[in-house]
C-alpha atoms as an extended CHARMM CRD file, in Angstrom:
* protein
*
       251  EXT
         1         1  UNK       CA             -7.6160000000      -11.1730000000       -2.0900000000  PROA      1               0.0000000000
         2         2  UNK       CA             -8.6760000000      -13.7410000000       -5.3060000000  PROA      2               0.0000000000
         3         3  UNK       CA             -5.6050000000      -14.5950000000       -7.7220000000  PROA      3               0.0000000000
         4         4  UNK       CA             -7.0650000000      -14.5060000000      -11.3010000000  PROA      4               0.0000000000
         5         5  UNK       CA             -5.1800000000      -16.9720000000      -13.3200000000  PROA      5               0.0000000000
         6         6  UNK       CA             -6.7430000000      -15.6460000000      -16.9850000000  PROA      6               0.0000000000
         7         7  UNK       CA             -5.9680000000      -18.5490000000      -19.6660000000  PROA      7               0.0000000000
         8         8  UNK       CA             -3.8470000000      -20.5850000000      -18.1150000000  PROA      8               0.0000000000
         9         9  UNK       CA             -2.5300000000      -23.1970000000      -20.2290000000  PROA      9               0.0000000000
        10        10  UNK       CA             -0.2580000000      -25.7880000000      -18.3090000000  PROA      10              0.0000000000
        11        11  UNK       CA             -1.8260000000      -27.7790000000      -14.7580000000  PROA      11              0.0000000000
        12        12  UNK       CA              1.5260000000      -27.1700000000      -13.5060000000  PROA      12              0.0000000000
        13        13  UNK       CA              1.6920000000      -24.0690000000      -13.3140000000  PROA      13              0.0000000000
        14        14  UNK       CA             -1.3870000000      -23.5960000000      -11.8110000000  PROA      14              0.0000000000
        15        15  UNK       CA             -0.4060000000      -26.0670000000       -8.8810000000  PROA      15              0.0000000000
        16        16  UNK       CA              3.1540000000      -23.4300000000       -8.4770000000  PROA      16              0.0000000000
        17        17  UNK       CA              1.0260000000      -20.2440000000       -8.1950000000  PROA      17              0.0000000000
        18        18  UNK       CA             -1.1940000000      -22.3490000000       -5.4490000000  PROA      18              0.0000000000
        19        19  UNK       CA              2.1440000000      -23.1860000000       -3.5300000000  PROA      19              0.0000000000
        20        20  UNK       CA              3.3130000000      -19.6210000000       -3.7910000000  PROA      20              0.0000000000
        21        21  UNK       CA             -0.0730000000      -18.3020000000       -2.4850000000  PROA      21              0.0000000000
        22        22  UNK       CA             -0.1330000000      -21.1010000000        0.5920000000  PROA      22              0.0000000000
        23        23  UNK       CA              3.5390000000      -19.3190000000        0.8600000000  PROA      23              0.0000000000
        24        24  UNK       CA              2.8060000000      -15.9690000000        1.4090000000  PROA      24              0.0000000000
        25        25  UNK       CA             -0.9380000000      -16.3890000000        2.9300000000  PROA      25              0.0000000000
        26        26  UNK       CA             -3.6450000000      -16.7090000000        0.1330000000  PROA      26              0.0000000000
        27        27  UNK       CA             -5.9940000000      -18.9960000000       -0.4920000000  PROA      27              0.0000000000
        28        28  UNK       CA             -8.6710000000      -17.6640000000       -2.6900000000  PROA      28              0.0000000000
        29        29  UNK       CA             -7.6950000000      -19.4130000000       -6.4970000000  PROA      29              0.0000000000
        30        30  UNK       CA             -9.7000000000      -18.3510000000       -9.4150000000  PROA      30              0.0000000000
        31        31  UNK       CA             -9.3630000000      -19.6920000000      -12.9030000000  PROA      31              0.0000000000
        32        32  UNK       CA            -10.7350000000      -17.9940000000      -16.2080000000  PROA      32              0.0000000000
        33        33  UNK       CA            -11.2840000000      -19.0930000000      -19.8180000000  PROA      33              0.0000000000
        34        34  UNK       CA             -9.0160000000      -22.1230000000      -19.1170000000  PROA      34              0.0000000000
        35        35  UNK       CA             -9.6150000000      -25.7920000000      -19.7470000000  PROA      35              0.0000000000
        36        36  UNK       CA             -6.9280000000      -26.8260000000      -16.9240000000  PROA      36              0.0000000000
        37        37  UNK       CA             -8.5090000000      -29.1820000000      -14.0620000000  PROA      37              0.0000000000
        38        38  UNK       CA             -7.6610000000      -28.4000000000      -11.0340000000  PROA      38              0.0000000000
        39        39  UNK       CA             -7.4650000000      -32.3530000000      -10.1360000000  PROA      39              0.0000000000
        40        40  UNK       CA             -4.8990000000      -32.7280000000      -12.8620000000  PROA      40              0.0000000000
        41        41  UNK       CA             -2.3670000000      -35.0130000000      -11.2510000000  PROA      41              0.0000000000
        42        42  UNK       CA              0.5020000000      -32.2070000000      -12.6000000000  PROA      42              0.0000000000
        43        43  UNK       CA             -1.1030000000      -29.2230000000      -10.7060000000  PROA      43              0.0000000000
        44        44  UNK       CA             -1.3490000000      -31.5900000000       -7.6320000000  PROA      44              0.0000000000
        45        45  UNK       CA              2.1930000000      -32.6240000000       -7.5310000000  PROA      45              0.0000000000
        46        46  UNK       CA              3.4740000000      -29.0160000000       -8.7350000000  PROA      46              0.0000000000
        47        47  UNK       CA              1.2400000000      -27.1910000000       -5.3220000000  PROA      47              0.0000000000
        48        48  UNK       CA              3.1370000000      -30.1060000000       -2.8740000000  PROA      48              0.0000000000
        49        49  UNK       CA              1.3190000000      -29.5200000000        0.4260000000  PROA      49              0.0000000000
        50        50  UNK       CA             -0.8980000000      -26.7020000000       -0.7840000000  PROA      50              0.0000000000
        51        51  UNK       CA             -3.5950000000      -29.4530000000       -2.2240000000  PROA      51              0.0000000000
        52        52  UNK       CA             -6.2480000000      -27.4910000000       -0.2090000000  PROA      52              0.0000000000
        53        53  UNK       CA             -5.8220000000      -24.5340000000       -2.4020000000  PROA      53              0.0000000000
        54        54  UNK       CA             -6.4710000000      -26.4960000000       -5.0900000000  PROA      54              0.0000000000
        55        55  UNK       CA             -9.6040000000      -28.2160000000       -3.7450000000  PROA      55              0.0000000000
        56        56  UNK       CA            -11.2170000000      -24.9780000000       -2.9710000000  PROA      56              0.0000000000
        57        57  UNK       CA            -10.2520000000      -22.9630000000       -5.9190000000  PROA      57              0.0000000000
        58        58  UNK       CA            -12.6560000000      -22.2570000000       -8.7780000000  PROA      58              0.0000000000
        59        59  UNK       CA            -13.5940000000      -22.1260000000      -12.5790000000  PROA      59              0.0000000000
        60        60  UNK       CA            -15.0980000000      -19.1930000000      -14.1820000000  PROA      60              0.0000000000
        61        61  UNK       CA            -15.9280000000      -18.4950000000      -17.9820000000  PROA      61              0.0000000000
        62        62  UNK       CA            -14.9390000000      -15.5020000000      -18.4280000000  PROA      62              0.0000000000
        63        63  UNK       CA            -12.5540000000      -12.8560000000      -16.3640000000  PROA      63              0.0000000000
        64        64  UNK       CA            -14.7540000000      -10.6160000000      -15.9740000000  PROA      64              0.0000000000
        65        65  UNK       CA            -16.7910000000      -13.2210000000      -13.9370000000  PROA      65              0.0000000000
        66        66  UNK       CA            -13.8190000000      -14.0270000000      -12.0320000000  PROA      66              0.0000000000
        67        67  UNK       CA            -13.4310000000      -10.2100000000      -10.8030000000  PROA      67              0.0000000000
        68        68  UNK       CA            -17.4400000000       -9.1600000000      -10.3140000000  PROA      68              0.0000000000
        69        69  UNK       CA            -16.8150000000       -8.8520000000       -7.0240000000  PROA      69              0.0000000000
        70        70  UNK       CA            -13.3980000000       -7.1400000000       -6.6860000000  PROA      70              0.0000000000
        71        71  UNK       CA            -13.0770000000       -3.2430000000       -5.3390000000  PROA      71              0.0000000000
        72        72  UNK       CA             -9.8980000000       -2.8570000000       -7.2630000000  PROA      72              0.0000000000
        73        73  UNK       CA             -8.8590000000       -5.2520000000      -10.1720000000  PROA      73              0.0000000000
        74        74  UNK       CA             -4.8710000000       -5.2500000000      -10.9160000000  PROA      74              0.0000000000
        75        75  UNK       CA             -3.2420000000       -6.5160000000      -14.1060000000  PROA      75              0.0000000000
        76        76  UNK       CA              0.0060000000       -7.8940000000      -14.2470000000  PROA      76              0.0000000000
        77        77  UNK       CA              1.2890000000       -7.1170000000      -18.1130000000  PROA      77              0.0000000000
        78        78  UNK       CA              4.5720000000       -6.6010000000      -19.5210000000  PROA      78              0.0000000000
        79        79  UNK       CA              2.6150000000       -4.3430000000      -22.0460000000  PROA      79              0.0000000000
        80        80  UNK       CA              3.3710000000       -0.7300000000      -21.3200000000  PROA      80              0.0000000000
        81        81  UNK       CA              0.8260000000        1.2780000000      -23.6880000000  PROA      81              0.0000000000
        82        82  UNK       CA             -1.5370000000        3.4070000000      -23.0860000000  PROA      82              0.0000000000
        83        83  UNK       CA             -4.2540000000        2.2530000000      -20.6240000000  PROA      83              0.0000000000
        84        84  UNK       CA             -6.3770000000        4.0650000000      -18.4280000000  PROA      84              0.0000000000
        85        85  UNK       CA             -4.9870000000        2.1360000000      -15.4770000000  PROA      85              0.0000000000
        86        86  UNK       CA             -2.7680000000        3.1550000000      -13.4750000000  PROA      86              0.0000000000
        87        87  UNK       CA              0.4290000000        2.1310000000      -13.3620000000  PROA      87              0.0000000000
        88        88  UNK       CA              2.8960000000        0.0580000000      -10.8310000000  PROA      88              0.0000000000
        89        89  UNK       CA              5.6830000000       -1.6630000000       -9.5360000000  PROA      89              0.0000000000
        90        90  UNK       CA              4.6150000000       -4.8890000000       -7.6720000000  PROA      90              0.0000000000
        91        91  UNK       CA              5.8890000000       -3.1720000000       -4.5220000000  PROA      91              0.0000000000
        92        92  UNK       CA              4.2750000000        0.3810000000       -5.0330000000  PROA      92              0.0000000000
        93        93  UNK       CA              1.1940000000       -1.7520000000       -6.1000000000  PROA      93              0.0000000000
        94        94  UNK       CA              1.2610000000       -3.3800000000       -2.8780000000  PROA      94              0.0000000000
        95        95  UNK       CA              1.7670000000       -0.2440000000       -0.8850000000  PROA      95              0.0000000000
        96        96  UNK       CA             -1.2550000000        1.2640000000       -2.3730000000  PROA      96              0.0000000000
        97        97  UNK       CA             -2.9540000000       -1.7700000000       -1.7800000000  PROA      97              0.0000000000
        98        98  UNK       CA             -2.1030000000       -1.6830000000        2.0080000000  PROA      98              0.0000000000
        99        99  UNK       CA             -3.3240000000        2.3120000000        2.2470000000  PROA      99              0.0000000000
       100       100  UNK       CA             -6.4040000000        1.3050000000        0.9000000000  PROA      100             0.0000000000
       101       101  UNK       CA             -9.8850000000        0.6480000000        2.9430000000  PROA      101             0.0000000000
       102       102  UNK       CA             -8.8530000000       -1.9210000000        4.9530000000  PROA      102             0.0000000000
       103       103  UNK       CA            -12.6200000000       -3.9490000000        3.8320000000  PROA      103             0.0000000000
       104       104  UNK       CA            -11.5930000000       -3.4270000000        0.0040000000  PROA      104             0.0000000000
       105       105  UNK       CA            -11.3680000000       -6.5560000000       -1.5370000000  PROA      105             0.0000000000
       106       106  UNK       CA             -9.1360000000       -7.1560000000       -4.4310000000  PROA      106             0.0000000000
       107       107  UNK       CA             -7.9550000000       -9.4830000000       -7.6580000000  PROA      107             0.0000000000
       108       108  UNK       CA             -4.7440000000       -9.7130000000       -9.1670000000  PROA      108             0.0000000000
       109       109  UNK       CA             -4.7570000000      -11.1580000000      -12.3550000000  PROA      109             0.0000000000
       110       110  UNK       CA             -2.3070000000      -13.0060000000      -14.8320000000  PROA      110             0.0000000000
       111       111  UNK       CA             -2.8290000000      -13.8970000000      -17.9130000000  PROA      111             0.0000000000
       112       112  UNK       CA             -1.8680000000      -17.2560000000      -20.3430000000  PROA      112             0.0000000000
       113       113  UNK       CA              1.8840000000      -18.1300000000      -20.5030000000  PROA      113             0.0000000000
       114       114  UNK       CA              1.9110000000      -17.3020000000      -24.5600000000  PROA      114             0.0000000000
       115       115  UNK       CA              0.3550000000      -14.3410000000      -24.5210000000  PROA      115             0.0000000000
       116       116  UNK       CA             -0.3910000000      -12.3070000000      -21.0950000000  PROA      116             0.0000000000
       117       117  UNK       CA             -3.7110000000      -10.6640000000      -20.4250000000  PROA      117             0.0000000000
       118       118  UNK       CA             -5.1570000000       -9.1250000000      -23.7740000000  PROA      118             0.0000000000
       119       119  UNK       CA             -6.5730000000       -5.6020000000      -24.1220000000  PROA      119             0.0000000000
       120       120  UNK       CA            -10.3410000000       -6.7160000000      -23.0490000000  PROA      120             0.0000000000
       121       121  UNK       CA             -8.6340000000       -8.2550000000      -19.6790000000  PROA      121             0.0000000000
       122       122  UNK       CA             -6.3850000000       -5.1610000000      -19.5220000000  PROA      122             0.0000000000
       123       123  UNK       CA             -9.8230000000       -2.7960000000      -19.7840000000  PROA      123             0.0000000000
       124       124  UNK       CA            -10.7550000000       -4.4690000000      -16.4780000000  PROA      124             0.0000000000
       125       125  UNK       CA             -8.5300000000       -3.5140000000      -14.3970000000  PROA      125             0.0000000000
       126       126  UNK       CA             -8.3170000000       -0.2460000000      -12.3340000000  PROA      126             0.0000000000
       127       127  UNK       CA             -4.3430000000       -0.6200000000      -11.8120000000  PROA      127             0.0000000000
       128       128  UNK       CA             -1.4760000000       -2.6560000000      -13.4930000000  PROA      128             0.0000000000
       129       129  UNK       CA              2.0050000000       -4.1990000000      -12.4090000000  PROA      129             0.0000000000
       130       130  UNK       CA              4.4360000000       -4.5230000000      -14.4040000000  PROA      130             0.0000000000
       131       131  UNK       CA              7.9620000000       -6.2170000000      -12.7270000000  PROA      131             0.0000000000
       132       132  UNK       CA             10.9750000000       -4.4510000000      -13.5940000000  PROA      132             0.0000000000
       133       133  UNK       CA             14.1570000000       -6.2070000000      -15.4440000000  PROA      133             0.0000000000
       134       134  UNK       CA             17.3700000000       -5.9920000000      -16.1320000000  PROA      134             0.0000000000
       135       135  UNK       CA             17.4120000000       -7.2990000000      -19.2000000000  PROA      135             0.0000000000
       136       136  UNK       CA             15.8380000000       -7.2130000000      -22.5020000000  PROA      136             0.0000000000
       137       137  UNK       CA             14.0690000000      -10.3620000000      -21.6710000000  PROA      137             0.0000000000
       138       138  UNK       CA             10.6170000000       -9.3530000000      -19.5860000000  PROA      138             0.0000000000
       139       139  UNK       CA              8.7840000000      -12.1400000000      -20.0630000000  PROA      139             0.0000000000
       140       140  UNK       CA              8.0950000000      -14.3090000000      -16.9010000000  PROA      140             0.0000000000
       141       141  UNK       CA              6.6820000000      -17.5860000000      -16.2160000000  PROA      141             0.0000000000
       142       142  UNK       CA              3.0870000000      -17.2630000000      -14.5780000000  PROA      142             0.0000000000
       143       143  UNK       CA              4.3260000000      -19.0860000000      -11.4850000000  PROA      143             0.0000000000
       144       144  UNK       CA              7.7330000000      -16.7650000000      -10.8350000000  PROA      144             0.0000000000
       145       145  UNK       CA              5.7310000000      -13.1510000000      -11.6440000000  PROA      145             0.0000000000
       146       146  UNK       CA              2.5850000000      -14.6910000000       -9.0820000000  PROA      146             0.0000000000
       147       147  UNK       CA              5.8310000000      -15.0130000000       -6.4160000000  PROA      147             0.0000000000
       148       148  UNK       CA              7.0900000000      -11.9380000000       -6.8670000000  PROA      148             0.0000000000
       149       149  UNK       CA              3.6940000000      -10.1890000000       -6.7300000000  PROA      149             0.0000000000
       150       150  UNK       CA              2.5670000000      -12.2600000000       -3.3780000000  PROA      150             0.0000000000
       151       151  UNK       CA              5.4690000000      -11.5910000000       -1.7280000000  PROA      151             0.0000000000
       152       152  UNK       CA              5.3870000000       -7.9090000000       -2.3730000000  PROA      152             0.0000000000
       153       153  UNK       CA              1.6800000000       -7.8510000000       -0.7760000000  PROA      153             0.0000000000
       154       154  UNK       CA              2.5170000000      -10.1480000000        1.6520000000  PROA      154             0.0000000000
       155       155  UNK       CA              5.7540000000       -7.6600000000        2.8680000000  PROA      155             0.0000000000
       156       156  UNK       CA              3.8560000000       -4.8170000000        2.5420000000  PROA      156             0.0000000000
       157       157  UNK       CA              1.0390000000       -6.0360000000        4.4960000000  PROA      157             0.0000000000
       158       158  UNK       CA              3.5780000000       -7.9470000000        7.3520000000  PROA      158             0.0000000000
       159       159  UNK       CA              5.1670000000       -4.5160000000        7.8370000000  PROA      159             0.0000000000
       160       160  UNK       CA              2.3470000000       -2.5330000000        8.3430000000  PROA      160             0.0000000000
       161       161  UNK       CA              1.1330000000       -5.4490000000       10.7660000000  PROA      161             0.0000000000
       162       162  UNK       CA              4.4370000000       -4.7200000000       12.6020000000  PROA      162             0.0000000000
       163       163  UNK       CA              4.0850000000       -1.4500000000       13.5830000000  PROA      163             0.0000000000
       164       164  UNK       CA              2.3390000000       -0.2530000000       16.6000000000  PROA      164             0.0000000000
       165       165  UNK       CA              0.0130000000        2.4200000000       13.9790000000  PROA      165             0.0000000000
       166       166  UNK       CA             -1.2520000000        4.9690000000       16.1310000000  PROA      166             0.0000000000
       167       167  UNK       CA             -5.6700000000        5.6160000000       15.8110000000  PROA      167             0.0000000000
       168       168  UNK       CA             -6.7340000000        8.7690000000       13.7620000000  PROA      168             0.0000000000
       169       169  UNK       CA             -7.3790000000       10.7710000000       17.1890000000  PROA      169             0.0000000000
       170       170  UNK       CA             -3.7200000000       10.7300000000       18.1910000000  PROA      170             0.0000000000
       171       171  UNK       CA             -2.8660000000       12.1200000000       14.8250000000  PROA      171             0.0000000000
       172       172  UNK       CA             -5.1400000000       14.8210000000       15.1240000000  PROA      172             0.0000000000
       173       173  UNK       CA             -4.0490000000       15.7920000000       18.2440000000  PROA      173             0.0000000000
       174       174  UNK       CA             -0.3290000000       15.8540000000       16.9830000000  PROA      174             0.0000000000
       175       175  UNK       CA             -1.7630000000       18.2510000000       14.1270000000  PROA      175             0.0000000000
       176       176  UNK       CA             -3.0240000000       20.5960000000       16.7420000000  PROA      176             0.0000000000
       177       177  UNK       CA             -0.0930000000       20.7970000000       18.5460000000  PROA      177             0.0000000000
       178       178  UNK       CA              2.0980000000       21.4180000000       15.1510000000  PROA      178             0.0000000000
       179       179  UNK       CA             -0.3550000000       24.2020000000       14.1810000000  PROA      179             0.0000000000
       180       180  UNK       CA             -0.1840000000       25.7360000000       17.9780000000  PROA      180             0.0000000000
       181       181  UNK       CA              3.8430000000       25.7860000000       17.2580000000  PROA      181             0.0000000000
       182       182  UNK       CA              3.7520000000       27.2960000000       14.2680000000  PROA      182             0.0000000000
       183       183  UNK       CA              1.3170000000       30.5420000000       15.3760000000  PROA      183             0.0000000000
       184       184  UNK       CA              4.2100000000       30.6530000000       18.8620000000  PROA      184             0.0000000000
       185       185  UNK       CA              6.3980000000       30.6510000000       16.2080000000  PROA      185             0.0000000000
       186       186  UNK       CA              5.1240000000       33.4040000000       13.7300000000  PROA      186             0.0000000000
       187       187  UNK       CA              4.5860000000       31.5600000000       10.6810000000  PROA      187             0.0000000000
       188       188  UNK       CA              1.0350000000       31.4450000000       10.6020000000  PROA      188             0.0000000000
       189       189  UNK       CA             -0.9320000000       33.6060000000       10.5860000000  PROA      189             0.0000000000
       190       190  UNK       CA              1.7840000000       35.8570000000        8.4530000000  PROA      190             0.0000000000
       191       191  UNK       CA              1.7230000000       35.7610000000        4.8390000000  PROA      191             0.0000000000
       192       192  UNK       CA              0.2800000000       32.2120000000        5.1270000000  PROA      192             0.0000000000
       193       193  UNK       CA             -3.3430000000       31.1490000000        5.1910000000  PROA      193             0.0000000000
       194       194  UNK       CA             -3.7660000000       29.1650000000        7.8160000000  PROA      194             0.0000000000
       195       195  UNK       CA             -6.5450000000       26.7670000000        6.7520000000  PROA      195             0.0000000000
       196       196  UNK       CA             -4.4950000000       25.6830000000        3.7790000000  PROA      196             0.0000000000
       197       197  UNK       CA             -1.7300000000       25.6080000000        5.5450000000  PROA      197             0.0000000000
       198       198  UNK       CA             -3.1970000000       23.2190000000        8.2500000000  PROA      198             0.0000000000
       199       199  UNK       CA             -5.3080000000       21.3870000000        5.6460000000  PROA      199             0.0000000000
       200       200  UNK       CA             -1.7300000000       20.4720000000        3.7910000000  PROA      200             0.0000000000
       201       201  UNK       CA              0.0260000000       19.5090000000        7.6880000000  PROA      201             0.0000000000
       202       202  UNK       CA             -3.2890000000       17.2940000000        8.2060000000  PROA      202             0.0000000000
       203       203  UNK       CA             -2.9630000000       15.2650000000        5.1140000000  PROA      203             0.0000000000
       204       204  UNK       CA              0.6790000000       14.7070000000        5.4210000000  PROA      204             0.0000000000
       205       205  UNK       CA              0.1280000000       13.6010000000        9.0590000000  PROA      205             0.0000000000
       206       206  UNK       CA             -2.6490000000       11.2240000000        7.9130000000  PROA      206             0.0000000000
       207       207  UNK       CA             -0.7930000000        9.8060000000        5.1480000000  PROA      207             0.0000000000
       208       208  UNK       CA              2.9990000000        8.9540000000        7.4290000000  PROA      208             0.0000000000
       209       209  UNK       CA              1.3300000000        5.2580000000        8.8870000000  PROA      209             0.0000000000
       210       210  UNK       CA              2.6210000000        7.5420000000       12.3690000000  PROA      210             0.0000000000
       211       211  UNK       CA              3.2950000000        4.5060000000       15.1300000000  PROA      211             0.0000000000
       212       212  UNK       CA              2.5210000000        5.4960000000       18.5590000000  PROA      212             0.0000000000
       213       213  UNK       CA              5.6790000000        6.1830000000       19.7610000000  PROA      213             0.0000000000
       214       214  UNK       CA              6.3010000000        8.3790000000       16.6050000000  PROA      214             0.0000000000
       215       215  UNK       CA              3.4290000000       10.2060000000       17.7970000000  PROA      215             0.0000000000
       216       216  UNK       CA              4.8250000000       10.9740000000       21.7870000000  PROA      216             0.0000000000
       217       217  UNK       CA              8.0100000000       11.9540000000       19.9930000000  PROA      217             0.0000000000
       218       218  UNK       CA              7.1780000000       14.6250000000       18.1500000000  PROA      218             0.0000000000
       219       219  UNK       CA              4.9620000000       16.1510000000       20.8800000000  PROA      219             0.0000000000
       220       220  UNK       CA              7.8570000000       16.1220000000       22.9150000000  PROA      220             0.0000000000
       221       221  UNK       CA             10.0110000000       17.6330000000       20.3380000000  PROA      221             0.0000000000
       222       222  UNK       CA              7.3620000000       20.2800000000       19.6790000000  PROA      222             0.0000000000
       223       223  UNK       CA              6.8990000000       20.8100000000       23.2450000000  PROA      223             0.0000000000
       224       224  UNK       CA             11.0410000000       21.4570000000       23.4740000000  PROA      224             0.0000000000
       225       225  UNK       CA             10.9910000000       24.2690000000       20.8980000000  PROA      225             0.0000000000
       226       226  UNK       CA              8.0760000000       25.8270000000       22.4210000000  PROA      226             0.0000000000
       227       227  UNK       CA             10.0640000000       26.3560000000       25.5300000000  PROA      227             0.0000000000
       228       228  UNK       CA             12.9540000000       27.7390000000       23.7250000000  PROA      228             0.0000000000
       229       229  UNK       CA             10.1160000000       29.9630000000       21.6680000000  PROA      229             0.0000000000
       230       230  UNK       CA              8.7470000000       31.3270000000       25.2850000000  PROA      230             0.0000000000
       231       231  UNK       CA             12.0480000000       31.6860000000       26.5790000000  PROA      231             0.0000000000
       232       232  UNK       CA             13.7160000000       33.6310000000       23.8420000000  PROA      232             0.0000000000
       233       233  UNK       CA             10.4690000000       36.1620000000       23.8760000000  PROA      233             0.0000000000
       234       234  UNK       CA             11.0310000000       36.4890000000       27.6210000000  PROA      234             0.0000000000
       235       235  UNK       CA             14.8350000000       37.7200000000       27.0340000000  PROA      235             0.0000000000
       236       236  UNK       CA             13.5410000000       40.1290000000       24.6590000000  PROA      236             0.0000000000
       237       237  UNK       CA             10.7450000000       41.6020000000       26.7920000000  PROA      237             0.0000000000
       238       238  UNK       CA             13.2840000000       41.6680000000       29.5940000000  PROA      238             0.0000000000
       239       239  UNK       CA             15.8350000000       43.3070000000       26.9280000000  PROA      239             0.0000000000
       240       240  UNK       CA             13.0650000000       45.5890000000       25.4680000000  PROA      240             0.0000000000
       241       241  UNK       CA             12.4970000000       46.6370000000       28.7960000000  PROA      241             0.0000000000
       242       242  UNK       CA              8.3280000000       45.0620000000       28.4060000000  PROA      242             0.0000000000
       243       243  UNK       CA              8.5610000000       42.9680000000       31.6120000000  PROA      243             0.0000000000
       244       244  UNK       CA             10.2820000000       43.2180000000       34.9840000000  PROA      244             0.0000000000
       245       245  UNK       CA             13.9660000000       42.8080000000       34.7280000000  PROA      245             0.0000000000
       246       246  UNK       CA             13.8490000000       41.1150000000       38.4100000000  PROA      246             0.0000000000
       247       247  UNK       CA             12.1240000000       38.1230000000       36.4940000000  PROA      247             0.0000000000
       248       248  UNK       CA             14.0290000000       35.5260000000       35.1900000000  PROA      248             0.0000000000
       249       249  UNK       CA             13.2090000000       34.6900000000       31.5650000000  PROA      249             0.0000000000
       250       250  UNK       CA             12.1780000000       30.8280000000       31.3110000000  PROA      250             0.0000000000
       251       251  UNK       CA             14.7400000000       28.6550000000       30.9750000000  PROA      251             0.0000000000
């Protein structure tokens, strides 16, 4: 993922949003339409021991040079009009970031500490962030809103990396064994249409991030009412007088 600093007016700033990215994991530094040097002896002591950031970062003209090769470009504004983007908190941002194609590559970008990103930057981007407040003051420095952003990614990505995410077979096989349940069960076929109804249970299982053991749990929970299913429709055969009362209904 490239951070887009668009404008960027003070060297010290752009040496905190390198510290923040060596913080959280980044390393790819992009700056736009800005006369700040990268060598400037404020952005060196401002990154600390995140000088490599600066020595590989880079200088384009314009933003949309910066972002030519981005899948999805994201615009941090405090500017809430109407935009064709769509619209985030940094941590729904970086949710949807993490649910994307894992090869997508990305660009956040910020824009000059007087002014933000302007409606031409704005028109770049596919999504926006803007950070919530309590206040009636919104306006960050470029340095704290590039934390808060990073660390949201970085969270959302750390957490994902955490859990044991189950492959796309073991979440089919967990759909057939829902959609087996609910024909022992009577709700499909019924009133329902089954495809529609399975195509809806399919796409919620895809979309839960199930873990493994997730997975083996609900089989076996599944599995548990089936047996109470079969049993209760043995009683009633036995009751109904369909089956031989000498045989025991399931248990």
């Amino acid at each position: 993922m490239s951070v887009v600093l668009v404008g960027a007016l003070y060297p010290g700033n752009v040496g905190a949003v390198a510290r923040s990215m060596r913080n959280f994991g980044f390393s790819d530094l992009r700056l736009a339409e800005s006369s700040v040097r990268f060598d400037d002896i404020d952005a060196i002591k401002m990154a600390m021991w995140s000088k490599e950031i600066l020595d590989s970062a880079r200088a384009f003209d314009t933003a949309a040079e910066a972002v030519q090769d981005a899948d999805i470009v994201i615009g941090t504004t405090r500017r809430r009009g109407r935009r064709r983007a769509r619209w985030f908190s940094p941590a729904q941002m970086a949710q949807a970031l993490k649910d994307s194609d894992s090869d997508v590559r990305a660009a956040v970008l910020f824009g000059a500490e007087d002014s933000g990103l302007t409606n031409s930057h704005l028109d770049l981007c596919h999504w926006l962030v803007s950070i919530p407040t309590r206040a009636d003051f919104d306006s960050f420095n470029i340095a704290h809103a590039a934390t808060i952003v990073l660390y949201e990614i970085s969270r959302a990505f750390e957490a994902a990396g955490s859990r044991d995410l189950c492959d796309p077979s073991h979440a089919a096989g967990l759909a057939s064994h829902v959609e087996q349940l609910l024909r022992d069960s009577g709700f499909l076929p019924g009133a329902n249409d089954p495809k529609r109804v399975m195509l809806a249970v399919r796409r919620m299982l895809d979309n839960a991030g199930w873990t493994r053991a997730e997975i083996d749990l609900s089989h076996s929970i599944i599995t548990h009412i089936q047996k109470r299913i079969e049993s209760g429709n043995a009683e009633k055969a036995v009751l109904s007088g369909e089956a031989d009362p000498d045989i025991s209904p399931v248990k």
